[in-house]
C-alpha positions as CSV (number, residue, x, y, z in Angstrom):
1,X,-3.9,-18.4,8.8
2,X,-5.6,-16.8,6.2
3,X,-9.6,-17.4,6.3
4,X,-11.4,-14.7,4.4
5,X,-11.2,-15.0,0.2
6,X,-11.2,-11.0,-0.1
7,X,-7.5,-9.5,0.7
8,X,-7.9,-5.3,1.6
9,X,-4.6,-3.6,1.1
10,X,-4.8,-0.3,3.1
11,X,-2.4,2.6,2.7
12,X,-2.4,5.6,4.6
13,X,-3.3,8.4,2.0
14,X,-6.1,10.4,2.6
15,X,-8.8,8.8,0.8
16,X,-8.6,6.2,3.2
17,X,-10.3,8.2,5.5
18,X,-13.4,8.0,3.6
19,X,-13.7,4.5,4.2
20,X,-15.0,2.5,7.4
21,X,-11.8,0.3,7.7
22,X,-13.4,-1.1,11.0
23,X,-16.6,-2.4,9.7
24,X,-14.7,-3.7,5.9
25,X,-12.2,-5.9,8.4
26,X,-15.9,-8.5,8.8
27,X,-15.2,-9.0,5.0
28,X,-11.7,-8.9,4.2
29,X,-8.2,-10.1,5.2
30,X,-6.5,-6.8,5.9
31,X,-3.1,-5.8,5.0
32,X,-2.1,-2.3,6.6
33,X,1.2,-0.2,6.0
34,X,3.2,1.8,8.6
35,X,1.6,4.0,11.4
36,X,-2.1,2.3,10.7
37,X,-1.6,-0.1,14.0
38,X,-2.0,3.1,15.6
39,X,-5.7,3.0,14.6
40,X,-6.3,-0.4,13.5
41,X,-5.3,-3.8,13.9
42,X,-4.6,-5.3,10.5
43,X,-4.2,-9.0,10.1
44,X,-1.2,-8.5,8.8
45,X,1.4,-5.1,9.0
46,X,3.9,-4.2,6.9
47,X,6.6,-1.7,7.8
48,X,10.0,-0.6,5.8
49,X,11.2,2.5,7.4
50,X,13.9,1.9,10.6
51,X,12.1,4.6,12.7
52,X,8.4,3.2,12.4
53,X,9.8,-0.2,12.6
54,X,10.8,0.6,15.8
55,X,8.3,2.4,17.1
56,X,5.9,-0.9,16.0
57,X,8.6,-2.9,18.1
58,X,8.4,-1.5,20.7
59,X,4.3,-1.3,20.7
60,X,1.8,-4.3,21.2
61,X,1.4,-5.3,18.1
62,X,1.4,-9.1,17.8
63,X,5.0,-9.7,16.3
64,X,3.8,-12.8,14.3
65,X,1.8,-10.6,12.5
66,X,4.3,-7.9,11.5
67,X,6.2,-8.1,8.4
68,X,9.3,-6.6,8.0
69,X,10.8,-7.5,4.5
70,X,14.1,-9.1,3.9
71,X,16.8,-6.9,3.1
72,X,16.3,-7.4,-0.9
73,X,12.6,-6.7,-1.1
74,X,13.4,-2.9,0.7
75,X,13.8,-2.2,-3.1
76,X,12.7,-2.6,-6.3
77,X,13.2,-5.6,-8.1
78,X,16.8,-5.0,-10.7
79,X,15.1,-6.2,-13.5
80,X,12.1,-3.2,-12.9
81,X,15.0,-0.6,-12.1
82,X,18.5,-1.3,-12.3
83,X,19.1,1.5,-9.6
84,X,16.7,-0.2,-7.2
85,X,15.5,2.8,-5.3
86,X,13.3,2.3,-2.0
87,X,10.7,-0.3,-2.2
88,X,7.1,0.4,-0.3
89,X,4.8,-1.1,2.5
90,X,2.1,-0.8,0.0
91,X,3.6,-2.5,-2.7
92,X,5.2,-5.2,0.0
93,X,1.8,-6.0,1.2
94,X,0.4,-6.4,-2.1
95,X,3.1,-8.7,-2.9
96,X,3.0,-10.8,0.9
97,X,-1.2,-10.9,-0.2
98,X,-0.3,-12.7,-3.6
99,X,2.2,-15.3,-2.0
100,X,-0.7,-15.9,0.4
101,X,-2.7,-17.2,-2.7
102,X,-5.3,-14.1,-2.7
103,X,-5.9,-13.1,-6.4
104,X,-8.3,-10.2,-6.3
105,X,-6.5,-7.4,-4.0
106,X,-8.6,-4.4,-3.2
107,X,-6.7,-1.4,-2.6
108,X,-7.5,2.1,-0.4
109,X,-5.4,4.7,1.0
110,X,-3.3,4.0,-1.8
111,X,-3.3,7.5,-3.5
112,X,0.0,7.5,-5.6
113,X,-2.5,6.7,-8.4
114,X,-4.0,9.6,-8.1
115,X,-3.1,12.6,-10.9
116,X,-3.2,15.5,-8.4
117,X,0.4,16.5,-6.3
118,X,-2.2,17.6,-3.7
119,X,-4.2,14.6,-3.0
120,X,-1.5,12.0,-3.9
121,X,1.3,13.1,-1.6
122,X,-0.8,13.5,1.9
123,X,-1.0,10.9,4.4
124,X,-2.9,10.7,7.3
125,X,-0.2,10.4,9.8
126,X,1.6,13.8,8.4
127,X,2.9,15.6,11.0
128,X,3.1,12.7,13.6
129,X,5.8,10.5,14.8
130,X,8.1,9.4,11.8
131,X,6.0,11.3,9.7
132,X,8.1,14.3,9.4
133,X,9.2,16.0,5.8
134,X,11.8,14.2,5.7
135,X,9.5,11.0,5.0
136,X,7.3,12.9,2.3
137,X,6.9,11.5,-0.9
138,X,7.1,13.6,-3.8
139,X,5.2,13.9,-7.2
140,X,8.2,12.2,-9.2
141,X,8.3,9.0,-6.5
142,X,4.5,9.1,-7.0
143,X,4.8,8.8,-10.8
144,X,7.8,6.1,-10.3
145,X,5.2,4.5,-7.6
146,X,2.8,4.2,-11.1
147,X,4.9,3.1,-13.2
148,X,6.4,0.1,-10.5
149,X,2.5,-0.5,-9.9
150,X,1.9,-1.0,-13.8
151,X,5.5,-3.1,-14.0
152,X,4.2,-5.4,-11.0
153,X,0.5,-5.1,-12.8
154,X,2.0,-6.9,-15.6
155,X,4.2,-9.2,-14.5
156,X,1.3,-11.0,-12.0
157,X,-1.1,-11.0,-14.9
158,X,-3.5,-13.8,-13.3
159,X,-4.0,-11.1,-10.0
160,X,-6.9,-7.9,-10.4
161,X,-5.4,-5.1,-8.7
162,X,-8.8,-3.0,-7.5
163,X,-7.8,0.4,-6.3
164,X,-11.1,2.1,-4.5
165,X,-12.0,5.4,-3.9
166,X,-15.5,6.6,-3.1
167,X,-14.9,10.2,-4.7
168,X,-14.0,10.8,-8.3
169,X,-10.4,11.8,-8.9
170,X,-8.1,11.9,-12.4
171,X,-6.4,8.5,-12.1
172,X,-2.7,8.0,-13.6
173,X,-4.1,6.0,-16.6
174,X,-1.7,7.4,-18.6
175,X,0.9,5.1,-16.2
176,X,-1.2,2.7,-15.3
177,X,-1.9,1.1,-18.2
178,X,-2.3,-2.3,-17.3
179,X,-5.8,-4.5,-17.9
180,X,-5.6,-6.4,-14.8
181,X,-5.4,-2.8,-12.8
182,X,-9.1,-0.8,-12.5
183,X,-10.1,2.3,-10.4
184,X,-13.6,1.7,-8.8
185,X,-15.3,4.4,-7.5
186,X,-17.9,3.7,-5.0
């Protein structure tokens, strides 16, 4: 299944947009979250939320290709956080991507790691279908979001996590911590 070496996880936050997903797909094995079918056909999609995972159902999307995670990845792991809140697509995909043997994962869209409640919160789909304020994430998942990203950093020590962004932003280092995770600004 898999035939390119370079795995691309793609989030939906709004850096994403300055990115040519369409023309990276030549180098990479794409793993897109939620609502990006809607735009772009990943090689493999990854969806955790009932109403998206519907609407994906009920669309074109190849169904070999769409993941929808068994009932005890939807959260984090016990040994992370005893009260094993909501898992995410991103950090599902990232995880699918490692049991598919890729051990470099680029990262876009992925803005949690970003130090900035305005820029880390957005996503590109706000306002549309499923994407009501009721979905929205807030600044304290976005720091929880860091600090499962540095947890799952560390415990898959032999994987670089690259997160890109072509702008500069203030990065969560303070989180983040971890030397297999970098922030590459192209």
């Amino acid at each position: 299944m898999k035939t390119k070496s370079k795995a691309l996880i793609i989030g939906n936050g709004m850096s994403r947009q300055d990115f040519d997903i369409h023309s990276m797909r030549e180098d990479y094995y794409t793993f897109g979250c939620n609502a990006i079918y809607r735009d772009f056909e990943p090689d493999i999609l990854v969806a955790l939320d009932e109403e998206i995972i519907s609407e994906i159902l009920d669309s074109e999307f190849p169904k070999d290709r769409f993941i929808i995670p068994p009932l005890d990845e939807q959260f984090e792991p016990a040994i992370f956080n005893p009260a094993r809140p909501r898992n995410n697509a991103g950090m599902i995909a990232m995880s699918e991507a490692i049991r598919m043997g890729f051990r470099i994962l680029h990262c876009i869209g992925m803005d949690f790691v970003i130090d900035d409640p305005a820029a880390n919160m957005s996503n590109v789909y706000d306002g549309t279908d499923c994407y009501g304020p009721e979905t929205r994430a807030s600044y304290h998942d976005c720091i929880n979001r860091c600090k499962y990203m540095n947890w799952f950093a560390a415990t898959n020590p032999h994987i670089l996590f690259r997160f890109m962004f072509k702008r500069h932003h203030k990065f969560r280092r303070d989180i983040i911590n971890s030397p297999n995770v970098f922030f590459d600004i192209l």
